[in-house]
BALOBA-1460 file (C-alpha; in Angstrom, 3 decimals):
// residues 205
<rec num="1" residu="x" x="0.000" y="0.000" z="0.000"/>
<rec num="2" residu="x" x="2.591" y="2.329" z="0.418"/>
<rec num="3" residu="x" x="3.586" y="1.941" z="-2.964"/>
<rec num="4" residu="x" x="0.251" y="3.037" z="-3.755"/>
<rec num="5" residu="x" x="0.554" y="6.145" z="-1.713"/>
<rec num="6" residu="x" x="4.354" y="7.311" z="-2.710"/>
<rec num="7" residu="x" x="2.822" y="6.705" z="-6.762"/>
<rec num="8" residu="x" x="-0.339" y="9.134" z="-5.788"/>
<rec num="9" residu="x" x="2.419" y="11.684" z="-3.983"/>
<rec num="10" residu="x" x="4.434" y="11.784" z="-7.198"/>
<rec num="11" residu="x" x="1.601" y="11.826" z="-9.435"/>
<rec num="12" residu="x" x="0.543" y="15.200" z="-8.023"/>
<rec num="13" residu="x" x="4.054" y="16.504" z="-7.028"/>
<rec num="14" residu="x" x="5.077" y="16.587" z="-10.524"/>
<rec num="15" residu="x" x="1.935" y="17.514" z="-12.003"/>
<rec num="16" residu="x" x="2.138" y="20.827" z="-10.234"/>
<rec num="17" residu="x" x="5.423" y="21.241" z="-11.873"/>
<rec num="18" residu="x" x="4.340" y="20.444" z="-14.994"/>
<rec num="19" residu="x" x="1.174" y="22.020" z="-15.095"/>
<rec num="20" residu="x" x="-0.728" y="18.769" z="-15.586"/>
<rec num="21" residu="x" x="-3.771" y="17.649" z="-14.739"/>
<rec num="22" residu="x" x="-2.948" y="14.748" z="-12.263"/>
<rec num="23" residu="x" x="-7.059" y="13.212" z="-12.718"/>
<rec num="24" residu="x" x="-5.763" y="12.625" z="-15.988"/>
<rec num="25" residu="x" x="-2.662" y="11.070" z="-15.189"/>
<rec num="26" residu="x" x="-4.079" y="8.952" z="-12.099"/>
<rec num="27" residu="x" x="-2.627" y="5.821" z="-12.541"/>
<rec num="28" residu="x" x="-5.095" y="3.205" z="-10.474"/>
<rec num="29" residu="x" x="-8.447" y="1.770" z="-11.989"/>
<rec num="30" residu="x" x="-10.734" y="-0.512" z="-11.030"/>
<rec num="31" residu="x" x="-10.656" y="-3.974" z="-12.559"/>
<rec num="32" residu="x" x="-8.620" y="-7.053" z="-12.872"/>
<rec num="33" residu="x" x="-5.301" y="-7.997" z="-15.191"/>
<rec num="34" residu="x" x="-5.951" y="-9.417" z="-18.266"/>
<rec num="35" residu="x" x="-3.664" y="-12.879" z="-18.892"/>
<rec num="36" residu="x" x="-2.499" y="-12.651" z="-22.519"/>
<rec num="37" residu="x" x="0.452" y="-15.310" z="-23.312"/>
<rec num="38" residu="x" x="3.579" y="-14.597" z="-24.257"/>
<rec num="39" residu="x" x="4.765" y="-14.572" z="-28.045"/>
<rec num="40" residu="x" x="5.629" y="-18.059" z="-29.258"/>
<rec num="41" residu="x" x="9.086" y="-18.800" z="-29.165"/>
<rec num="42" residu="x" x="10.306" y="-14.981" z="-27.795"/>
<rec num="43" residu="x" x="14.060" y="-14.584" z="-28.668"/>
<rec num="44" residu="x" x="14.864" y="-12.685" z="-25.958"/>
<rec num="45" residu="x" x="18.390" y="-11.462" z="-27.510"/>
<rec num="46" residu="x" x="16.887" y="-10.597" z="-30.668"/>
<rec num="47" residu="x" x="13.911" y="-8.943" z="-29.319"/>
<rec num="48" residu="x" x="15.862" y="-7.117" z="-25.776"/>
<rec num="49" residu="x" x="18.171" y="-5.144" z="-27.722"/>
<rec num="50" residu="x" x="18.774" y="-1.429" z="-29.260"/>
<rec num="51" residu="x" x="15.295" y="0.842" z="-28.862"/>
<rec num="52" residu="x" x="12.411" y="0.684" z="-29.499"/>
<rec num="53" residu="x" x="9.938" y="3.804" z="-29.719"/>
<rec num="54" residu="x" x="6.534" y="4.333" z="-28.740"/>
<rec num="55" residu="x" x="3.776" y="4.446" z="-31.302"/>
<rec num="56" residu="x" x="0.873" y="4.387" z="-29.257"/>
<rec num="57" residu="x" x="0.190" y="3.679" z="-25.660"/>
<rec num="58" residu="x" x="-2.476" y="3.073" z="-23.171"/>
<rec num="59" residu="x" x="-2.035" y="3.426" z="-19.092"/>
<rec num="60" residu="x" x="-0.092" y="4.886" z="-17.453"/>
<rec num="61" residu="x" x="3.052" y="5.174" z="-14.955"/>
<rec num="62" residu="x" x="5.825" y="7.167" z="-12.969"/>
<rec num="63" residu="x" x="7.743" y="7.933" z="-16.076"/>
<rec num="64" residu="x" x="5.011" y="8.880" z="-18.616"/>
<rec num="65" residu="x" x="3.473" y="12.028" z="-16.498"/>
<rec num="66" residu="x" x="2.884" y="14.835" z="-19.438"/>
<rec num="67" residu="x" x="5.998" y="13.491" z="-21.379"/>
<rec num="68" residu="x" x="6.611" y="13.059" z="-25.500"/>
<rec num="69" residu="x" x="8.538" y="10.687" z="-27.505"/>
<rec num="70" residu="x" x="8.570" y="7.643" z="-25.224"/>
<rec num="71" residu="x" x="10.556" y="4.929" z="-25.707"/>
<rec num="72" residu="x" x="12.726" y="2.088" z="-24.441"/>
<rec num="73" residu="x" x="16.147" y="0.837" z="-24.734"/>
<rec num="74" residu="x" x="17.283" y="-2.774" z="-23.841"/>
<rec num="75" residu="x" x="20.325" y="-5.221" z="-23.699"/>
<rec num="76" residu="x" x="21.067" y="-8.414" z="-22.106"/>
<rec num="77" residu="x" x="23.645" y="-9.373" z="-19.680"/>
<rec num="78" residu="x" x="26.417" y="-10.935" z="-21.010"/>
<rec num="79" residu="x" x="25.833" y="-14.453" z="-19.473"/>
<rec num="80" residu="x" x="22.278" y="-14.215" z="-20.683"/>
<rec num="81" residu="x" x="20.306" y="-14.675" z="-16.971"/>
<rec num="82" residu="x" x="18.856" y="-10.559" z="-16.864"/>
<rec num="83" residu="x" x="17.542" y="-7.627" z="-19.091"/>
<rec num="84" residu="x" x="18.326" y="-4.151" z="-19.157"/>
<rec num="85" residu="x" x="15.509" y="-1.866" z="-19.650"/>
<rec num="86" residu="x" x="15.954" y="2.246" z="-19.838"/>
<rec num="87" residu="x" x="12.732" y="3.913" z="-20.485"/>
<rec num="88" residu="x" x="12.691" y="7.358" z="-20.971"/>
<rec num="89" residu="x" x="10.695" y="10.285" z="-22.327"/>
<rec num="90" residu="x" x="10.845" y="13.926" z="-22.992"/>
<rec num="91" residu="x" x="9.688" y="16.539" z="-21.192"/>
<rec num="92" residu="x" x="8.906" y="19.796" z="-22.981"/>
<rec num="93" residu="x" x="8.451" y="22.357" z="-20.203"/>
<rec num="94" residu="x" x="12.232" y="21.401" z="-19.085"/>
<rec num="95" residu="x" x="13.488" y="20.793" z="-22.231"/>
<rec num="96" residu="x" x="15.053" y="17.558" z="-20.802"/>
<rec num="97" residu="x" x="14.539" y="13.727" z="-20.609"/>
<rec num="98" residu="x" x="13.320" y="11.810" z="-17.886"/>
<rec num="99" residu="x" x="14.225" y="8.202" z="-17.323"/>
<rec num="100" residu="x" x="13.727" y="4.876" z="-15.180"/>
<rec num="101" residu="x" x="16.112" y="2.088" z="-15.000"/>
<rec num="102" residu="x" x="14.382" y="-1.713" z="-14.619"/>
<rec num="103" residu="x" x="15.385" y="-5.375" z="-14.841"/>
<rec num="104" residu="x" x="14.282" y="-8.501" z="-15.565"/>
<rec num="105" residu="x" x="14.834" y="-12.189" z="-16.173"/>
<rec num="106" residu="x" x="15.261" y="-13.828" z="-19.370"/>
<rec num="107" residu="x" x="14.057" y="-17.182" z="-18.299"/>
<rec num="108" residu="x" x="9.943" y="-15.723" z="-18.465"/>
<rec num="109" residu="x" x="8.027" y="-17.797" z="-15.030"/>
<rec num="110" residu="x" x="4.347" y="-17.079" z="-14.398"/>
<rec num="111" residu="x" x="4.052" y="-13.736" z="-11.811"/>
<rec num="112" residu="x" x="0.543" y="-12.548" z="-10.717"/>
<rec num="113" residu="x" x="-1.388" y="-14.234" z="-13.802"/>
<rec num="114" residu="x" x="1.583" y="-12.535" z="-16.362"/>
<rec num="115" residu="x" x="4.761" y="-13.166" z="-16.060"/>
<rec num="116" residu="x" x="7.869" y="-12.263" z="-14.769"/>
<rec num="117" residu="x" x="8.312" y="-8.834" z="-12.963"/>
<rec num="118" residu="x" x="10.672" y="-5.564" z="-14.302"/>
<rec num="119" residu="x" x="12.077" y="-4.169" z="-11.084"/>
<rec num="120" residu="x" x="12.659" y="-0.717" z="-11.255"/>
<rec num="121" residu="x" x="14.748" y="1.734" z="-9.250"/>
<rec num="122" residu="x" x="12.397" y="4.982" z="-9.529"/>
<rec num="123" residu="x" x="14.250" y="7.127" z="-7.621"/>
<rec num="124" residu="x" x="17.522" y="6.115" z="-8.695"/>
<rec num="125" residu="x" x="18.987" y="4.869" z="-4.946"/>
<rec num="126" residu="x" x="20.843" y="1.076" z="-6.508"/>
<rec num="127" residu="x" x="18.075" y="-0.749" z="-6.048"/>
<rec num="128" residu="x" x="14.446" y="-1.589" z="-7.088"/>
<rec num="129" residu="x" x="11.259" y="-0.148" z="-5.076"/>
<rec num="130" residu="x" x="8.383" y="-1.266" z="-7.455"/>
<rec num="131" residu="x" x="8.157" y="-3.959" z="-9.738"/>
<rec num="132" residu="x" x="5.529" y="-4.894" z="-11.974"/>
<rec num="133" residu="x" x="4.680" y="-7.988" z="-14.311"/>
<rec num="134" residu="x" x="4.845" y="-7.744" z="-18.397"/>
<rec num="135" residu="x" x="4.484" y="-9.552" z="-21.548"/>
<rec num="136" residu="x" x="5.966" y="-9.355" z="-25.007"/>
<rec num="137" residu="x" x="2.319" y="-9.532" z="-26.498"/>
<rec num="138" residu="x" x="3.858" y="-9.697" z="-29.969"/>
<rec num="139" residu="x" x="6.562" y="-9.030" z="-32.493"/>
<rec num="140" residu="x" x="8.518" y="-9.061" z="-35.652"/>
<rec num="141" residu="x" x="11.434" y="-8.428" z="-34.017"/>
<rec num="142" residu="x" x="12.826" y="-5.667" z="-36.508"/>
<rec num="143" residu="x" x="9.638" y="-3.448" z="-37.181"/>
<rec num="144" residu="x" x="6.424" y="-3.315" z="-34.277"/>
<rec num="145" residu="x" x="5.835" y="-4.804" z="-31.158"/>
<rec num="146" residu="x" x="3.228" y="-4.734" z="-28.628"/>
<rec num="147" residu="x" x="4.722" y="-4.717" z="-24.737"/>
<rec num="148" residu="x" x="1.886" y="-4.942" z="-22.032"/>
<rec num="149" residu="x" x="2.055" y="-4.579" z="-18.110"/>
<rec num="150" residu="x" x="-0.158" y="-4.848" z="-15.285"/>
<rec num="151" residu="x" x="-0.103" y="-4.835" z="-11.592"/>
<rec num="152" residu="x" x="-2.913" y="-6.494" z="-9.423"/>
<rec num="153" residu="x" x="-3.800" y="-4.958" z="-5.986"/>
<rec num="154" residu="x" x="-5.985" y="-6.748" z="-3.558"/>
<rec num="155" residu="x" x="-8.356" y="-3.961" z="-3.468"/>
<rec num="156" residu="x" x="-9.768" y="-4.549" z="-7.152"/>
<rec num="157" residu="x" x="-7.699" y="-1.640" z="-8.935"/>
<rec num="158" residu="x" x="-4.890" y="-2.280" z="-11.234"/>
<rec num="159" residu="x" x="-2.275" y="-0.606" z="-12.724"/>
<rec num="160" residu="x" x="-1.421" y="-0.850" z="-16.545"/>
<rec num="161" residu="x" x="0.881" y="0.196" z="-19.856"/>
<rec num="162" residu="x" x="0.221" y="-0.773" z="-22.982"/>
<rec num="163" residu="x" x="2.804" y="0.108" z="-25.768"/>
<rec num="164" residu="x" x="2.788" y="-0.548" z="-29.767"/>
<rec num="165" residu="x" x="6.381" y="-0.077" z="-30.538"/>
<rec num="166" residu="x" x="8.582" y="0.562" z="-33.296"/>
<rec num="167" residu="x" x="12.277" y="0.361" z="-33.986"/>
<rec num="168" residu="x" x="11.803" y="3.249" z="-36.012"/>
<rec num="169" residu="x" x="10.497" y="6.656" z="-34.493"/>
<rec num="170" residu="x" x="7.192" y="7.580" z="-35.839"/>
<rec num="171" residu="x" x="7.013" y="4.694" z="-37.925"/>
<rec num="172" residu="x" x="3.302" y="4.490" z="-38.980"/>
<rec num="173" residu="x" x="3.429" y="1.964" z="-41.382"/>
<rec num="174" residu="x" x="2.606" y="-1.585" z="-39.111"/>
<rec num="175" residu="x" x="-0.397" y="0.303" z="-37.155"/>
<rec num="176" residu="x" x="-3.322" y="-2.263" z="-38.668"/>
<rec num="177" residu="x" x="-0.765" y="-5.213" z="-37.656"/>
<rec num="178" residu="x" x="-0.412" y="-3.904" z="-34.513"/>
<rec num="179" residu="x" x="-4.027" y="-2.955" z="-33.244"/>
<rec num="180" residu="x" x="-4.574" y="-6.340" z="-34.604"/>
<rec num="181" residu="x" x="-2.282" y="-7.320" z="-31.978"/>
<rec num="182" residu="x" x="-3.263" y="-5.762" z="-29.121"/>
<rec num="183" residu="x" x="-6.452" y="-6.477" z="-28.920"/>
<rec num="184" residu="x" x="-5.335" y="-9.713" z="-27.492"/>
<rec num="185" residu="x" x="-4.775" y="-7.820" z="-24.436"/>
<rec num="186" residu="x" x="-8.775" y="-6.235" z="-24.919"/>
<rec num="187" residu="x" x="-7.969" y="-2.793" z="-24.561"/>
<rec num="188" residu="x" x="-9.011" y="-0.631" z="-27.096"/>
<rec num="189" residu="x" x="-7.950" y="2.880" z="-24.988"/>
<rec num="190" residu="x" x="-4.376" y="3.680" z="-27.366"/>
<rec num="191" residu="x" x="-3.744" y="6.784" z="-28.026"/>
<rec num="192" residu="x" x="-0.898" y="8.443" z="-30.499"/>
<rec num="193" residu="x" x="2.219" y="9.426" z="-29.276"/>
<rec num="194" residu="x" x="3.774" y="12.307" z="-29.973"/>
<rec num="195" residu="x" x="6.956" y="11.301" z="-31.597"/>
<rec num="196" residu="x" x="8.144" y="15.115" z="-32.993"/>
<rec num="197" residu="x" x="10.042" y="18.086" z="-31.641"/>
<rec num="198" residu="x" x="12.073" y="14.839" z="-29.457"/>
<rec num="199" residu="x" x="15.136" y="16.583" z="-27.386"/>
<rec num="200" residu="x" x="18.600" y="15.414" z="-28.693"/>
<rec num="201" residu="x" x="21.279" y="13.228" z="-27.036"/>
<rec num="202" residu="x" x="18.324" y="10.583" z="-26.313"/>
<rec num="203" residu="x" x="19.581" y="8.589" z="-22.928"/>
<rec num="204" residu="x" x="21.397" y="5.662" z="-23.477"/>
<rec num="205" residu="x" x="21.774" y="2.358" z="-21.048"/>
């Protein structure tokens, strides 16, 4: 629960900043994960590596308050056992990026009706204060993909992301594929990102 809380403080704290309306960033809602399998056979080398950019997303967490031109970059360890994750955003009232560091194991087990969790370090102290479980929904690998997380609470209210990715930024040309897609998640509530006026030297793992 105090996860819970410290996510609502931050919500609001940085909504002031940004001038943003935190009821539209509120990240809790009522209703239950869905349990969508993994892709069939998920290279994790092939698939965990380079960026990938946001397309369109749905949800929404810490690092996505107000931002533009979301994406994600990811390696794995050299003796193959964790993932790298850096997502990171723009923010164009500070003319800066804003970033969150996660992990996560390559071997995929069953966590909380998905599958295995990303820990992150939000506040950037070593070590990982919120973790929450994902899926590789689908993927060609070198053109779209369709990440999805969720996070149960007891009390009936979740918290979810959806993202259709790219490897290319603003790449528009596997939308149909990808709505296609996601709707093996059931979630119809994507919505565009904005993928132009991006800040330069993009963070890097």
């Amino acid at each position: 629960m105090h996860y819970q809380l410290g996510a609502i403080i931050l919500f609001v704290a940085v909504s002031s900043v940004t001038d943003v309306d935190a009821r539209d960033y509120f990240p809790y809602k009522a209703g239950f994960c869905p349990r969508p399998t993994i892709k069939d056979g998920l290279d994790v080398k092939r698939f965990f590596k380079d960026r990938w950019y946001v397309a369109k997303s749905t949800g929404v967490y810490l690092f996505q308050l107000g931002g533009t031109c979301s994406a994600t970059m990811a390696n794995v360890t050299e003796d193959g056992t964790e993932i790298n994750l850096l997502h990171y955003q723009y923010e164009p009232l500070l003319k800066t990026y804003t970033k969150v560091r996660g992990t996560a194991q390559t071997k995929f087990t069953r966590y909380m009706g998905i599958y295995s969790p990303v820990k992150y370090d939000l506040f950037g102290f070593g070590y990982p204060q919120f973790e929450v479980p994902f899926v590789i929904v689908d993927t060609d690998y070198d053109n779209w993909a369709i990440m999805y997380m969720c996070k149960q609470y007891t009390t009936g209210f979740k918290t979810e992301l959806g993202w259709m990715m790219t490897r290319k930024r603003g790449d528009k040309s596997h939308l149909e594929t990808m709505e296609k897609a996601q709707k093996l998640i059931g979630n119809e509530g994507f919505i565009d990102e904005v993928n132009t006026d991006c800040g330069a030297n993009e963070p890097s793992l």
